[in-house]
DRENDO-1510 file (C-alpha; in Angstrom, 1 decimal, always signed):
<recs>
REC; n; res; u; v; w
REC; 1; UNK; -76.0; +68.6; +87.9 .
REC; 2; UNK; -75.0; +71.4; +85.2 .
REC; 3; UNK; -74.5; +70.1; +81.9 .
REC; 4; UNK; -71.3; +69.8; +80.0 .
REC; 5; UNK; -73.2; +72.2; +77.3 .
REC; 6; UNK; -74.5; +74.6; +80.5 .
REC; 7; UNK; -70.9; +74.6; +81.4 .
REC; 8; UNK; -69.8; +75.9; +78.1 .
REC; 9; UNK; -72.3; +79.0; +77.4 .
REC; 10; UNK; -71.3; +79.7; +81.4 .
REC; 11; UNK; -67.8; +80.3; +81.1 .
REC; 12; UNK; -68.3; +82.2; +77.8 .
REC; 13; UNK; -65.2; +82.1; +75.0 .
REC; 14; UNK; -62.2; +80.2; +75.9 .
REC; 15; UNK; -58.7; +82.5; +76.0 .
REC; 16; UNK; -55.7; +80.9; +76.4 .
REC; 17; UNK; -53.9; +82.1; +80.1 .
REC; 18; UNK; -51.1; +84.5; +80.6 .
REC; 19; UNK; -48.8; +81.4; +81.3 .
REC; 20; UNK; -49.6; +79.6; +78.2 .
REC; 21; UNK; -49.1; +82.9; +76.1 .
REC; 22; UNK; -45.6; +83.3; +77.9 .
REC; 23; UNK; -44.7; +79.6; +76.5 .
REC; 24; UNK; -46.1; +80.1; +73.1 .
REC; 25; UNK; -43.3; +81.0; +71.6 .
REC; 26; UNK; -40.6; +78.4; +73.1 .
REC; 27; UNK; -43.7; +76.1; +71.7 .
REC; 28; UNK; -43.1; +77.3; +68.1 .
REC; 29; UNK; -39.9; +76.6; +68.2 .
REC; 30; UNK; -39.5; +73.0; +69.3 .
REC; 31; UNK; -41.9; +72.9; +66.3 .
REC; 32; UNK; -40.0; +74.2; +63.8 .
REC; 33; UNK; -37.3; +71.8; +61.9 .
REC; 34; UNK; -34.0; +71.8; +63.1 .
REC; 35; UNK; -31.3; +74.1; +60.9 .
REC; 36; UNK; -28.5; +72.5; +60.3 .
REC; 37; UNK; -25.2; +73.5; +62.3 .
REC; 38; UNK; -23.2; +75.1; +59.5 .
REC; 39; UNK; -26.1; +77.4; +57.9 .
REC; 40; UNK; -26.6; +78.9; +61.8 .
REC; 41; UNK; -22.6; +79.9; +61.9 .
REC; 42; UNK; -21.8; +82.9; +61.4 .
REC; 43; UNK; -18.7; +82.4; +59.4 .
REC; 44; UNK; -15.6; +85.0; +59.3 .
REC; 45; UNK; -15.0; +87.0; +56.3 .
REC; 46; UNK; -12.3; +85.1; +53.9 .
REC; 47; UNK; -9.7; +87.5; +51.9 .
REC; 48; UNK; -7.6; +86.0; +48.8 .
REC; 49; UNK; -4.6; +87.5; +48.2 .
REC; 50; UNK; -2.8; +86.1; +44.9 .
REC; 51; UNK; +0.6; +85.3; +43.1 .
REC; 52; UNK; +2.9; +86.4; +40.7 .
REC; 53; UNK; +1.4; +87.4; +37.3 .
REC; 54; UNK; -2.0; +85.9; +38.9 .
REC; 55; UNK; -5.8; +88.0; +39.1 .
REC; 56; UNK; -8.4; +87.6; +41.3 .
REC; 57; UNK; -9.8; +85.8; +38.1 .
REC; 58; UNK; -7.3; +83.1; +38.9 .
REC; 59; UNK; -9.5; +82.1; +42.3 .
REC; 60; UNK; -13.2; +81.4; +40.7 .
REC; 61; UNK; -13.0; +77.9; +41.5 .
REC; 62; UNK; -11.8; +78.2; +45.3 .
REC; 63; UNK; -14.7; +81.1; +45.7 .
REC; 64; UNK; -17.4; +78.8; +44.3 .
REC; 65; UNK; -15.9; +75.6; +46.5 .
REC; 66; UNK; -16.2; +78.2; +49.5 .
REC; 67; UNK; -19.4; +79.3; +48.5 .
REC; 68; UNK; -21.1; +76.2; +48.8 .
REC; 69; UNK; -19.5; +74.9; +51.6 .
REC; 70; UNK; -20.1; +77.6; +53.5 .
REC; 71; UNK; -22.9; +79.5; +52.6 .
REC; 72; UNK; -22.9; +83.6; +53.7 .
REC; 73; UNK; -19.0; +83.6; +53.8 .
REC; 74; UNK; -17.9; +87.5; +52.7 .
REC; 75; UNK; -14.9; +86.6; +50.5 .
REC; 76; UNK; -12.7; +89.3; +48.9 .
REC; 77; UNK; -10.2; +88.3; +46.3 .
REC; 78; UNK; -8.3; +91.6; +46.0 .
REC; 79; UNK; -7.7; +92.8; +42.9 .
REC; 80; UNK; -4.4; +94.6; +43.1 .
REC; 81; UNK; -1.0; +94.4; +41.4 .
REC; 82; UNK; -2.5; +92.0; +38.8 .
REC; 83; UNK; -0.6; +90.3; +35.8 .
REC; 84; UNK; +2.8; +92.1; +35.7 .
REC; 85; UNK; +2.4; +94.5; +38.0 .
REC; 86; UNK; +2.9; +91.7; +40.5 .
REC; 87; UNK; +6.8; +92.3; +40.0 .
REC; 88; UNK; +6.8; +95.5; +41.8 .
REC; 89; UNK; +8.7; +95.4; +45.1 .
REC; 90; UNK; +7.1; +94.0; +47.9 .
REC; 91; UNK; +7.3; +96.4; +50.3 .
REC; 92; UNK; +5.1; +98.8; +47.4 .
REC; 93; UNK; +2.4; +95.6; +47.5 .
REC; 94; UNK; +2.6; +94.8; +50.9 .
REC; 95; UNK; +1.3; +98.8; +51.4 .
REC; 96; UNK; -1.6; +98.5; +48.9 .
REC; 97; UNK; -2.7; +95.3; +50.1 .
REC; 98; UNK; -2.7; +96.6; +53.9 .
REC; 99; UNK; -4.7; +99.3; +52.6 .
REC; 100; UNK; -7.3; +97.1; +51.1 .
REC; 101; UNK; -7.6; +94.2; +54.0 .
REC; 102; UNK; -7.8; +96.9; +57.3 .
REC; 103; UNK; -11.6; +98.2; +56.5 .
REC; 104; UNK; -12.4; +94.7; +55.8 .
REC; 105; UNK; -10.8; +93.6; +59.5 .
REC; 106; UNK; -12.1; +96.6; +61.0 .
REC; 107; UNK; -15.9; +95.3; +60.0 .
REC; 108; UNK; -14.9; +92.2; +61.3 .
REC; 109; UNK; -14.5; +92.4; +64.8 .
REC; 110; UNK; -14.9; +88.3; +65.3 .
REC; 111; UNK; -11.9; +88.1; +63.3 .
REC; 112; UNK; -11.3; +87.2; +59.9 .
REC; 113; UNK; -9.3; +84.2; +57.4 .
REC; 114; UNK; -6.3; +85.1; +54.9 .
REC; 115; UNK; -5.7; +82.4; +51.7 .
REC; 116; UNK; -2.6; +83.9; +50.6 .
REC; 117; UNK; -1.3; +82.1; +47.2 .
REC; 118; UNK; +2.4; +81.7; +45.9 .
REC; 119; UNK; +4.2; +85.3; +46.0 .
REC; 120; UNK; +1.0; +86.5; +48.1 .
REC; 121; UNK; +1.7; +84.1; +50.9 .
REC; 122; UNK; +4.9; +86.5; +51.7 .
REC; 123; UNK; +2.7; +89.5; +51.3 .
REC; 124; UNK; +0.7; +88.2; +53.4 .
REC; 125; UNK; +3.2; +87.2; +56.1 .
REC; 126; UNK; +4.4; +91.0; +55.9 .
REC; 127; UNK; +1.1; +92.2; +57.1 .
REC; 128; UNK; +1.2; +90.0; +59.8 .
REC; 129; UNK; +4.1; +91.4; +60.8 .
REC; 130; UNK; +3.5; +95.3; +60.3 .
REC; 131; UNK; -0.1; +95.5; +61.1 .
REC; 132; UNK; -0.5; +96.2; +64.8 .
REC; 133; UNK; -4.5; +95.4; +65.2 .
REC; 134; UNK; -4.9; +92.8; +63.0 .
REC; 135; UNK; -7.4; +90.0; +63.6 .
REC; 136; UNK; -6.2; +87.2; +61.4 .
REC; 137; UNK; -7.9; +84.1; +62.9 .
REC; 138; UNK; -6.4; +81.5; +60.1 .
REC; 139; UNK; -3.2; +82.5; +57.8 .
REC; 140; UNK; -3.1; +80.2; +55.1 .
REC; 141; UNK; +0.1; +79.9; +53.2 .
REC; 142; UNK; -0.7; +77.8; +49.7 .
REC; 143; UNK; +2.5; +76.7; +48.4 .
REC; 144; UNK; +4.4; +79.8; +49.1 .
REC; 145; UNK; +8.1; +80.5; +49.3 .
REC; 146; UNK; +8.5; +81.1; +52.9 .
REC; 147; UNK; +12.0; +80.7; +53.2 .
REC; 148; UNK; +12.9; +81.9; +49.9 .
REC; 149; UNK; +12.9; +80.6; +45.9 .
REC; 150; UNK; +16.3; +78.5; +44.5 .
REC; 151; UNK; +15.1; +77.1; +41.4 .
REC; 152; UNK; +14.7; +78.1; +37.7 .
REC; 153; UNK; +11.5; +78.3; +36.8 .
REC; 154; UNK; +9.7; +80.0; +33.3 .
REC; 155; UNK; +9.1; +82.8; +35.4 .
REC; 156; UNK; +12.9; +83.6; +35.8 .
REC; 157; UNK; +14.0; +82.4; +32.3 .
REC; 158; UNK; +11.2; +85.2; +30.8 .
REC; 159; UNK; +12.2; +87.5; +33.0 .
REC; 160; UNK; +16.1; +86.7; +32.9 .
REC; 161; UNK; +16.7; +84.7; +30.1 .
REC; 162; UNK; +20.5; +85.1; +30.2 .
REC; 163; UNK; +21.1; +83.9; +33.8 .
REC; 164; UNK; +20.2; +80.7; +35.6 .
REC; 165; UNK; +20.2; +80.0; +39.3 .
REC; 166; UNK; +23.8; +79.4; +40.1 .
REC; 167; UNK; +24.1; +83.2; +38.9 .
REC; 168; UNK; +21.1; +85.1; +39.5 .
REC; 169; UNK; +22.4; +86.7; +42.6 .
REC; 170; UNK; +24.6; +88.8; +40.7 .
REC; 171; UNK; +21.4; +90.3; +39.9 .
REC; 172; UNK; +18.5; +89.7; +42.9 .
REC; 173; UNK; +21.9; +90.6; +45.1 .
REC; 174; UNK; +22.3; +94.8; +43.4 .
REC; 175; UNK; +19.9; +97.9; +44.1 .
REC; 176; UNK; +18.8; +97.3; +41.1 .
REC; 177; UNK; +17.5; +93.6; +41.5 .
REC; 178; UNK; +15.8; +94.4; +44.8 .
REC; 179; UNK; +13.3; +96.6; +42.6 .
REC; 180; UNK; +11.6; +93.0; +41.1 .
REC; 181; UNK; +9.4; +91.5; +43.5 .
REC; 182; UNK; +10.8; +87.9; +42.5 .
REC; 183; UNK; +14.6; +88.8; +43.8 .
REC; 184; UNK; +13.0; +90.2; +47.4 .
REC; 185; UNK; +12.7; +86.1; +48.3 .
REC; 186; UNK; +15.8; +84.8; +46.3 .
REC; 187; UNK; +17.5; +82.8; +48.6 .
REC; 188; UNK; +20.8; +81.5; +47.1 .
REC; 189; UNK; +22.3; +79.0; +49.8 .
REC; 190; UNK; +25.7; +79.5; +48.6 .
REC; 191; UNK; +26.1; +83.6; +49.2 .
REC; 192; UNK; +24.1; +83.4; +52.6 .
REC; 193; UNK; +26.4; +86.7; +53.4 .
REC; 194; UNK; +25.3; +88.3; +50.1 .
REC; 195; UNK; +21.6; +87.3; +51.1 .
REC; 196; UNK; +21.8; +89.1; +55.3 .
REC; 197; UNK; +23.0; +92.3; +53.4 .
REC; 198; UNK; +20.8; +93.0; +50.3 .
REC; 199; UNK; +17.9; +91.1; +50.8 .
REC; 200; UNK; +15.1; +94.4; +51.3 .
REC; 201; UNK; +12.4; +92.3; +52.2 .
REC; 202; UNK; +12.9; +88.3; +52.7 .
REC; 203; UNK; +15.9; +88.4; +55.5 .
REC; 204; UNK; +13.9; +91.5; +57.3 .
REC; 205; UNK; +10.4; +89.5; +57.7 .
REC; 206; UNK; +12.4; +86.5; +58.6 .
REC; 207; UNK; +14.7; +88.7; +61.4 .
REC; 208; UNK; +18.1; +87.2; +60.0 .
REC; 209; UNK; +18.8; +90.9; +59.8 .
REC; 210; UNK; +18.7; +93.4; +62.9 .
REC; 211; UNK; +15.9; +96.2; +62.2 .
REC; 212; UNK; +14.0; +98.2; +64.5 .
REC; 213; UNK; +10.9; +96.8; +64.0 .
REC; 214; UNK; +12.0; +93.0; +64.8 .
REC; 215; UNK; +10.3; +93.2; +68.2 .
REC; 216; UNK; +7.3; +94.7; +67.3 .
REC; 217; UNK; +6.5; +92.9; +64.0 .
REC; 218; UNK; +7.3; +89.4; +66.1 .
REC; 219; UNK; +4.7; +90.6; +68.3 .
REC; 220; UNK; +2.2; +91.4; +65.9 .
REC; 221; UNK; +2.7; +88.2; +63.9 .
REC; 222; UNK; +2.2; +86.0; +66.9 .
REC; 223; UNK; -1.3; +87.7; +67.0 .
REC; 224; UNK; -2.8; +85.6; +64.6 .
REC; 225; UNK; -4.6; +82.6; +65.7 .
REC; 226; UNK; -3.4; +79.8; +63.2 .
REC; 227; UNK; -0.8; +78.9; +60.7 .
REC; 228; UNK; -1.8; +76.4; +57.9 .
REC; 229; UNK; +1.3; +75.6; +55.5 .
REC; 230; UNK; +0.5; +73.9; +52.4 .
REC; 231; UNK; +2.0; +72.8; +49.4 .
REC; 232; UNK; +3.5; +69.6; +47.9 .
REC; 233; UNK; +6.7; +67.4; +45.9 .
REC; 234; UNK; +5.0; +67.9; +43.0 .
REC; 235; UNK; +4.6; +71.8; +42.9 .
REC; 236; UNK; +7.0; +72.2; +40.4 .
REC; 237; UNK; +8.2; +75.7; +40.9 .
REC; 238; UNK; +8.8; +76.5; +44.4 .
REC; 239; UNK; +12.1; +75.4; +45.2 .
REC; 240; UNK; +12.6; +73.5; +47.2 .
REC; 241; UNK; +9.4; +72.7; +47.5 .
REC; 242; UNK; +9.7; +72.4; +51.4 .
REC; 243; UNK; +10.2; +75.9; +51.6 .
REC; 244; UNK; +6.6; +75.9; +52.0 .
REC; 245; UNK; +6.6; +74.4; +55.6 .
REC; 246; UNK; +9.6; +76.7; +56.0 .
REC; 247; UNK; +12.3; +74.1; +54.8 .
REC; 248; UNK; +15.3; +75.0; +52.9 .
REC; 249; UNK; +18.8; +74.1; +51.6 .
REC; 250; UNK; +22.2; +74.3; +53.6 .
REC; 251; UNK; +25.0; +74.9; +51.4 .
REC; 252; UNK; +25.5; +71.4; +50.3 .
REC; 253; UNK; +21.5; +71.7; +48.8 .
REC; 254; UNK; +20.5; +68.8; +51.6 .
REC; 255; UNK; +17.1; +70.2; +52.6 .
REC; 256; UNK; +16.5; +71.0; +56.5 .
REC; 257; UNK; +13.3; +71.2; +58.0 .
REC; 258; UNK; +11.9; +74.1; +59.4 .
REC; 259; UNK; +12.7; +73.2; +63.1 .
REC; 260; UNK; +16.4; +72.8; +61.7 .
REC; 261; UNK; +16.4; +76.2; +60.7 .
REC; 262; UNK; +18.2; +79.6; +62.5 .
REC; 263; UNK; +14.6; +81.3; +62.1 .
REC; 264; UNK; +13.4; +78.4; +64.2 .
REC; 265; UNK; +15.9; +77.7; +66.8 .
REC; 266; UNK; +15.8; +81.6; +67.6 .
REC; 267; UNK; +12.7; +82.1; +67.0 .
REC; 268; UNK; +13.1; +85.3; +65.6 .
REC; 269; UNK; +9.7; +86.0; +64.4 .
REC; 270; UNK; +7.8; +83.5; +66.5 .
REC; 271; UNK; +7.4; +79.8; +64.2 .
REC; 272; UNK; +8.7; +78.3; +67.6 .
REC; 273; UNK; +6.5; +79.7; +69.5 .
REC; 274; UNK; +3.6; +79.6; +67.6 .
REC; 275; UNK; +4.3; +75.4; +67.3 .
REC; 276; UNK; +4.9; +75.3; +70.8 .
REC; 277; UNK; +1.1; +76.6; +71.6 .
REC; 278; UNK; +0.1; +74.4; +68.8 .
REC; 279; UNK; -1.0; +77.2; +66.3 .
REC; 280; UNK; +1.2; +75.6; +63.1 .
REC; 281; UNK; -0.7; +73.0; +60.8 .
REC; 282; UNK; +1.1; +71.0; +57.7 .
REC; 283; UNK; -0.8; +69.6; +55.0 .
REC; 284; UNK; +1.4; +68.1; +52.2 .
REC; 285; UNK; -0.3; +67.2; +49.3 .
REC; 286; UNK; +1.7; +65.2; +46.6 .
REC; 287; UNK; +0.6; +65.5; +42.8 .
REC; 288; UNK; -0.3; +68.7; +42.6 .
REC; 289; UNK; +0.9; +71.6; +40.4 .
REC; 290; UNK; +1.8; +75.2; +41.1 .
REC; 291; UNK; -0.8; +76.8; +38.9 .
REC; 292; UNK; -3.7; +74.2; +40.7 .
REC; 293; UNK; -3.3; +75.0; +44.0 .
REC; 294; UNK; -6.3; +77.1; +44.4 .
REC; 295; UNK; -8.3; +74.9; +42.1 .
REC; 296; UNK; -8.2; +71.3; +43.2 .
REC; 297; UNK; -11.3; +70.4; +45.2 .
REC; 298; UNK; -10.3; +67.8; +47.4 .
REC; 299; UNK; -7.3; +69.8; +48.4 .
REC; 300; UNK; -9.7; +72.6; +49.2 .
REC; 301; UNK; -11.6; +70.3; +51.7 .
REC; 302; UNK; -8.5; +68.4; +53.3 .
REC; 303; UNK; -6.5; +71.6; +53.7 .
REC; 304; UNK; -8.9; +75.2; +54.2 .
REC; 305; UNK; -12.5; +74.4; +54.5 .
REC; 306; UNK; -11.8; +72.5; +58.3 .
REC; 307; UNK; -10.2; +75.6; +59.1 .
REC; 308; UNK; -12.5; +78.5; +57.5 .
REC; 309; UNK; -14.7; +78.7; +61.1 .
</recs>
């Protein structure tokens, strides 16, 4: 009988078989520690658009919370029509900032998230609507006017310190008016004809008013993936403050809800549809003001981290 030693020196060095070298690897990996679900993601890119007399400045805190809750994330506050150049028409900003977001979406073929802030929240819902191939997975309106401003705030009194909301439309209503960004989403409830006829920008995106386009920007606005209102009693300067989920007054000031509004019922630019496939999220947050909408943390992780995939 051959030795275990005898056995050893006969069969020379050991190698390790073809099978075993085909398995290696799989092997390594059950070794290695597990990495945690949210660092494997591969998140989508996240663009900021601001408000009125905001900067990009005005969003460090939301791009650090974003930052370290989701490591990797590309996020691009734009930097366009800052401070007062923010009261140019809307159409004009609605064109720069379409320039600036389509060669981030075109690098972005998975898709990508818009936090759109006060003013920008209707710039934003304008390039939903003109932008044929956008890819906007998650629109995120934070405490924007989306059916229009009644209320005087310190932005109107600096800007028209002689006229107070009962009157304003004698301004916001004239050729003139239409050229500050502000009167493109007055909506006084009491001249609703005065509204359908001179409103340039609010009554078009909204399709009160017949326009060419109406078909094809409903279309591309029902291209994005998700709608995530936001915004609170205790804003302090939109007004109402429900015009964030799309609210507003009648004549008599009573507030309706956004499935009490025309826009709604006819679904003329697709809010109906959109909360019939179940693409329209609310998130009211009370004690919050305007200016810390984009700085609160625990709004941050109620209302946009969940939905920054």
């Amino acid at each position: 009988m051959k030795s275990c030693e005898s056995m050893v020196e006969l069969r020379g060095p050991w190698l390790p078989s073809a099978g075993f070298l085909l398995l290696l690897p799989f092997l390594l990996l059950l070794l290695l520690p597990a990495v945690p679900a949210h660092h494997r993601a591969s998140y989508k890119p996240v663009i900021v658009v601001h408000g009125l007399f905001d900067s990009s400045y005005s969003f460090r805190h939301l791009l650090e919370y974003i930052n370290e809750t989701h490591p990797g994330t590309v996020v691009t506050v734009l930097d366009l029509f800052d401070g007062r150049e923010s009261l140019r028409p809307l159409w004009e900003q609605v064109q720069g900032f379409r320039e600036a977001v389509a060669p981030i979406m075109a690098k972005a073929p998975q898709g990508v998230h818009l936090i759109c802030y006060s003013q920008g929240g209707l710039v934003c819902r304008a390039l939903l609507s003109v932008m044929d191939e956008h890819n906007v997975d998650s629109f995120i309106s934070l405490s924007s006017p989306q059916m229009g401003q009644y209320g005087d705030t310190d932005y109107l009194k600096w800007l028209f310190p002689t006229s107070m909301r009962s009157n304003l439309y004698r301004i916001c209503y004239s050729p003139w008016g239409q050229e500050f960004s502000i009167c493109n989403y007055w909506h006084d409830p009491h001249h609703d004809d005065l509204y359908l006829n001179a409103s340039s920008f609010l009554a078009l995106i909204n399709g009160e008013r017949d326009h060419p386009n109406a078909t094809a920007w409903r279309k591309n606005f029902l291209r994005v993936g998700r709608l995530v209102l936001i915004g609170g009693p205790d804003d302090g300067v939109i007004t109402p403050w429900q015009s964030s989920f799309f609210g507003f007054y009648d004549a008599n000031e009573t507030v309706l809800e956004m499935e009490e509004q025309l826009v709604y019922l006819r679904d003329s630019f697709g809010l109906k549809t959109l909360l019939a496939r179940g693409a329209i999220v609310r998130c009211p947050m009370a004690g919050i003001a305007h200016t810390a909408w984009h700085s609160n943390r625990t709004l941050y992780e109620t209302c946009i981290e969940p939905w920054l995939s």
